[in-house]
C-alpha positions in Angstrom: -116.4 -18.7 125.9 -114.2 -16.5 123.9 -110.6 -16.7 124.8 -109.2 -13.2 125.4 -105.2 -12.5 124.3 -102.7 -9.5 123.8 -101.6 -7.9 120.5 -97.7 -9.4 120.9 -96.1 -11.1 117.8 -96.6 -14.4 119.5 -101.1 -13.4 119.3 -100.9 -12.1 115.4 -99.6 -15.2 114.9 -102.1 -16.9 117.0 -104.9 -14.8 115.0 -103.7 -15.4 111.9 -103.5 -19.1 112.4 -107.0 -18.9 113.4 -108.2 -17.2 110.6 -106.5 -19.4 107.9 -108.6 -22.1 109.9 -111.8 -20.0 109.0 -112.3 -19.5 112.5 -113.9 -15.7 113.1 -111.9 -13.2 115.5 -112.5 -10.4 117.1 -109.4 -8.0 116.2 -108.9 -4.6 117.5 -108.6 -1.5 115.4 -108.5 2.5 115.6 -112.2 2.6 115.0 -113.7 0.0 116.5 -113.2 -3.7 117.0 -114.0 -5.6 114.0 -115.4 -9.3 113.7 -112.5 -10.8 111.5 -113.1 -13.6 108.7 -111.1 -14.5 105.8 -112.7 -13.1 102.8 -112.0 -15.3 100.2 -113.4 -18.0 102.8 -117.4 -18.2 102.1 -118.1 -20.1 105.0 -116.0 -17.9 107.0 -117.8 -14.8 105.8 -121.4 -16.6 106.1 -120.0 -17.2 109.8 -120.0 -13.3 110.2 -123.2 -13.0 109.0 -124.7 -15.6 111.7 -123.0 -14.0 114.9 -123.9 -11.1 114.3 -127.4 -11.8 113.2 -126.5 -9.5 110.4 -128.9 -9.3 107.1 -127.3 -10.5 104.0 -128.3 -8.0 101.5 -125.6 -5.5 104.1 -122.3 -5.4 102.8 -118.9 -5.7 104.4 -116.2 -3.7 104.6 -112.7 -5.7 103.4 -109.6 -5.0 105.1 -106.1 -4.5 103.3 -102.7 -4.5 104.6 -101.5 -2.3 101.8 -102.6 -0.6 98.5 -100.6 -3.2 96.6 -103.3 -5.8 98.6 -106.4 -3.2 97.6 -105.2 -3.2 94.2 -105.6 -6.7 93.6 -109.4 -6.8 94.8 -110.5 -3.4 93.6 -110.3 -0.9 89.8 -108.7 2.4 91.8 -109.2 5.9 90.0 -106.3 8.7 90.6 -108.5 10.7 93.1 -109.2 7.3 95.3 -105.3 6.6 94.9 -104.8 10.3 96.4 -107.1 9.7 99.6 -105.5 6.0 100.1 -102.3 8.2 99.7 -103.1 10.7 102.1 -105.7 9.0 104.7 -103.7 5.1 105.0 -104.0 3.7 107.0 -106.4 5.3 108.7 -110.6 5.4 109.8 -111.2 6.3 106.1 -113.1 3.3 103.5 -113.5 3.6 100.0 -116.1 2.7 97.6 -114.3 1.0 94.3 -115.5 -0.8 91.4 -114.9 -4.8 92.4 -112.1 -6.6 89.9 -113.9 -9.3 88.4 -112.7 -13.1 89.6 -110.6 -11.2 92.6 -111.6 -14.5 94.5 -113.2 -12.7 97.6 -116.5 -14.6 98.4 -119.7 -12.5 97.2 -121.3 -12.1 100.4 -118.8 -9.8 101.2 -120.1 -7.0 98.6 -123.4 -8.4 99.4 -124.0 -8.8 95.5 -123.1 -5.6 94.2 -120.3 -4.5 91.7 -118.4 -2.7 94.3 -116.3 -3.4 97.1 -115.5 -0.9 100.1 -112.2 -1.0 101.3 -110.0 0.3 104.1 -106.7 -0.4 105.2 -106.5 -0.5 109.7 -103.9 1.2 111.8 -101.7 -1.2 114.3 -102.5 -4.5 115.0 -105.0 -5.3 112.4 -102.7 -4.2 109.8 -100.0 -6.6 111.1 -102.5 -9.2 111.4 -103.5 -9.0 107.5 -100.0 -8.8 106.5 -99.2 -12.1 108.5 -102.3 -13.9 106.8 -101.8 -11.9 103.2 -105.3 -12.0 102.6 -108.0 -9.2 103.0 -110.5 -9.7 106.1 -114.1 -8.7 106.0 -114.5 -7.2 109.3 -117.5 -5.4 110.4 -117.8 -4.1 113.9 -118.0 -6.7 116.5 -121.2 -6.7 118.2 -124.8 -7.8 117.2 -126.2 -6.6 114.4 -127.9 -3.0 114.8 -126.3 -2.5 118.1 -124.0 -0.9 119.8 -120.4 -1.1 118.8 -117.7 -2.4 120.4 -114.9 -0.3 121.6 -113.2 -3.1 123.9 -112.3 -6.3 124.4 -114.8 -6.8 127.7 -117.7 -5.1 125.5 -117.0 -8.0 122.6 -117.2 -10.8 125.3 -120.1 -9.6 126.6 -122.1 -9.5 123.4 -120.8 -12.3 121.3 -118.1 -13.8 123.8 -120.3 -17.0 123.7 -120.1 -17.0 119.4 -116.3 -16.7 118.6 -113.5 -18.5 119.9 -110.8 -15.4 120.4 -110.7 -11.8 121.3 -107.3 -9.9 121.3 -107.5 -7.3 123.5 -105.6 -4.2 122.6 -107.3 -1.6 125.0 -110.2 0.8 124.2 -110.4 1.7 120.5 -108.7 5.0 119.8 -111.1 6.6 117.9 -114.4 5.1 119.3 -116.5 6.0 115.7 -116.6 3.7 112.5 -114.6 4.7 109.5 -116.1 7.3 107.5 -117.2 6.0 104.0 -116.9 7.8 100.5 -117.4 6.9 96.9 -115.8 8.8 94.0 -118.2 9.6 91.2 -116.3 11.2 88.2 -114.9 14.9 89.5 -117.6 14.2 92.9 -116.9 12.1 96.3 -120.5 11.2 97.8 -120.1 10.9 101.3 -122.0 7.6 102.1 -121.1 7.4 105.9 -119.8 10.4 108.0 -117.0 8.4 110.5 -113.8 8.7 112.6 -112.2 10.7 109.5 -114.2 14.2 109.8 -115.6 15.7 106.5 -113.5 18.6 106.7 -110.5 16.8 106.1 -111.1 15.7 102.8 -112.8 18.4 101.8 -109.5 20.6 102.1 -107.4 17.4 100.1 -110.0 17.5 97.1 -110.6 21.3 97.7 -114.3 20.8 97.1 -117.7 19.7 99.1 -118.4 16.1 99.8 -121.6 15.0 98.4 -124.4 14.0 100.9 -126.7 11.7 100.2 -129.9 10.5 101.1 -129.2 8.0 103.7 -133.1 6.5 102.5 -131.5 5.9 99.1 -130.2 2.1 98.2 -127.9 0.4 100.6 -124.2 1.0 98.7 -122.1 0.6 101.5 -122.0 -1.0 105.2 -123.8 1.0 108.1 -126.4 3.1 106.0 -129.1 0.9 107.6 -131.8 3.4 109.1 -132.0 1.8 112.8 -128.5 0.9 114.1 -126.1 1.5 116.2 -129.0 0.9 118.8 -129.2 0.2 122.9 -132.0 -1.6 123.9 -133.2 1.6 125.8 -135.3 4.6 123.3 -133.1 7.3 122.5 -134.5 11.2 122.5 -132.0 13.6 121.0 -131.6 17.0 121.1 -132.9 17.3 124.2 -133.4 20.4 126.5 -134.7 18.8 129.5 -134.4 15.5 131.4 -137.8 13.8 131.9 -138.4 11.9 134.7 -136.3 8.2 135.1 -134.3 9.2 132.0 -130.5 8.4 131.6 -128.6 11.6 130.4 -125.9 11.6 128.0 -124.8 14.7 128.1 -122.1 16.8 126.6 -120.0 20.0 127.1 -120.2 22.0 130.5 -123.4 23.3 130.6 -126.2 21.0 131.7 -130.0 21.1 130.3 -133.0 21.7 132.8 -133.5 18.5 135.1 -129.8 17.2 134.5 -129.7 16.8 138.4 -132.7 14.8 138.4 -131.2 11.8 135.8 -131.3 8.0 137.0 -127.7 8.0 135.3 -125.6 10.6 133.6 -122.2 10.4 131.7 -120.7 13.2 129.8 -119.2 12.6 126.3 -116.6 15.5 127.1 -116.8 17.9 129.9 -114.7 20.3 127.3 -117.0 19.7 124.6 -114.3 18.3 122.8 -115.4 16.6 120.1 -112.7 13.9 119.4 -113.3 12.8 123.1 -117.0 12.2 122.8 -116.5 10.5 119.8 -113.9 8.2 121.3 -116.4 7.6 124.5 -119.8 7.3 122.4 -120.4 4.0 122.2 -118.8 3.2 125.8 -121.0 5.4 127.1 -124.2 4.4 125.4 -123.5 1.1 126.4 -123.4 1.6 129.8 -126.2 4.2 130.2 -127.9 1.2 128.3 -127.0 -0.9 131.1 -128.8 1.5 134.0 -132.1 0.2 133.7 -133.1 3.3 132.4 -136.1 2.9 129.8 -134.8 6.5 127.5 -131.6 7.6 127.3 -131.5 11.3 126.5 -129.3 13.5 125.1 -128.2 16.8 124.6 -127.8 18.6 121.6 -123.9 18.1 119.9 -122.6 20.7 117.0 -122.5 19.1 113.4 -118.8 20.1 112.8 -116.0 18.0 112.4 -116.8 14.1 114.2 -120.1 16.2 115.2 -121.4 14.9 112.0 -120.4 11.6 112.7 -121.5 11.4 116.3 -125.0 13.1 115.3 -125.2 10.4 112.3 -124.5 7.8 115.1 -127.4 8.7 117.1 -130.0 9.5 114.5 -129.6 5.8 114.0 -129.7 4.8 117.4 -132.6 6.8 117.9 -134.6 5.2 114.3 -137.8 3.0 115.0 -136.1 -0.8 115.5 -137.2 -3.3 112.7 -137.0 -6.6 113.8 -134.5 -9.1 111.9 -137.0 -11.3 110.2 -138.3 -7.8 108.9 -135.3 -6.8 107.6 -134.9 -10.1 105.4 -138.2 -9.7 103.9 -136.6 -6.1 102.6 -134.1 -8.0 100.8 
């Protein structure tokens, strides 16, 4: 069983050590806790890929400490310089032509001539510094479930696969990092996250580009099912059928709210930073109600709206089994 530890000097060190090993650890960060490996370390990296259950053609996102550290790895244009600038660290990860012979091991771009990159708030920052090489780090849980957003909810999902879990709390923003790509004077959006739209929107004062999330896999968590509790998910809903979990949001209920097996509210305030920060938490343990649907009401688009919406369109995506999802590749 994985042991769990704190975020002192004295565990960094501990981590770090481990990781240098080619040991996987589970390392909190503002988005969500990441499954740490050494990404110039191939059999670290394939050791990702096994825990998690994860298919290989699904890339990874590699963590810096710096932009000195992304520069090594990565071919940065002004306007990605600008958002590092402006947004690191921070829940933002960008897109960037791969350097050739950087020495990170292939699996981590999953094969293709880019390489997505974001540099961690806290802890995991210190943690790459101390080892002074990037970490591929996706989020810590199985693949195409639910993501962790504390140290219990690692253990309990892949406690039995990794050997150590620091434990700094639940994760401040509760969402994955959003995920953009500049092409020429455009940025394509490629995965709404914990930095909203709107935001970098008002730095490049311009739209981001959407894209169709059906198009090629060019970035980690574009995959059409994800992000998914065992239970069915129904979205959008404006009543509660009968033995249905509720995840519900704001202060207004929908018709049959009283009637739920279970019900949690994302934010009684409708605030949308708080239901992004209790998302997964809360899928998670509606998940764990015995409930065979969880249902949920409708949540604006706006700011982490998009985010949380993009979050449970996935969830809510007909499951394909693993072996499936090979044969894809």
């Amino acid at each position: 069983m994985a042991r769990i530890i704190g975020t002192d000097e004295q565990a960094i060190r501990t981590a770090a050590n481990a990781l240098a090993e080619g040991n996987l650890v589970a390392i909190p960060t503002e988005t969500v806790y990441g499954l740490a490996a050494d990404a110039t370390n191939g059999d670290a990296v394939a050791g990702i890929f096994e825990a998690k259950g994860r298919p290989h053609f699904n890339p990874l996102i590699c963590h810096v400490s710096d932009i000195a550290m992304a520069e090594r790895y990565a071919l940065i244009d002004p306007l990605s310089r600008r958002l590092m600038d402006v947004f690191w660290p921070g829940p933002l990860t960008l897109v960037l032509p791969l350097r050739p012979d950087t020495g990170l091991h292939p699996l981590v771009a999953a094969g293709l001539d880019t390489i997505a990159l974001r540099m961690p708030r806290g802890v995991a920052g210190k943690i790459i510094a101390a080892l002074n090489r990037p970490l591929a780090a996706p989020s810590a849980n199985t693949s195409g479930k639910i993501s962790g957003t504390s140290a219990s909810a690692v253990e309990d999902d892949l406690g039995l696969k990794i050997a150590l879990i620091l434990d700094a709390g639940p994760s401040e923003v509760g969402l994955e990092s959003t995920i953009v790509k500049v092409d020429g004077d455009a940025v394509q959006l490629l995965r709404p996250g914990g930095l909203a739209a709107e935001d970098i929107e008002a730095l490049i004062a311009g739209t981001l580009k959407r894209i169709d999330q059906r198009s090629a896999i060019e970035a980690p968590g574009m995959l059409a099912s994800h992000y998914a509790p065992s239970a069915g998910v129904r979205l959008n809903v404006h009543e509660v059928r009968a033995g249905e979990a509720l995840l519900a949001f704001g202060p207004q209920r929908v018709s049959g709210a009283e009637g739920a097996a279970a019900s949690l509210n994302l934010s009684e305030t409708g605030n949308l930073r708080e239901a992004a920060a209790n998302l997964f938490d809360y899928m998670k343990r509606l998940d764990g109600s015995g409930s065979a649907v969880i249902a949920v009401e409708p949540i604006p688009f706006n700011g982490l709206g998009e985010a949380i919406n993009d979050r449970l369109v996935r969830a809510a995506a007909p499951r394909v089994p693993p072996i499936a999802l090979e044969q894809i590749k």
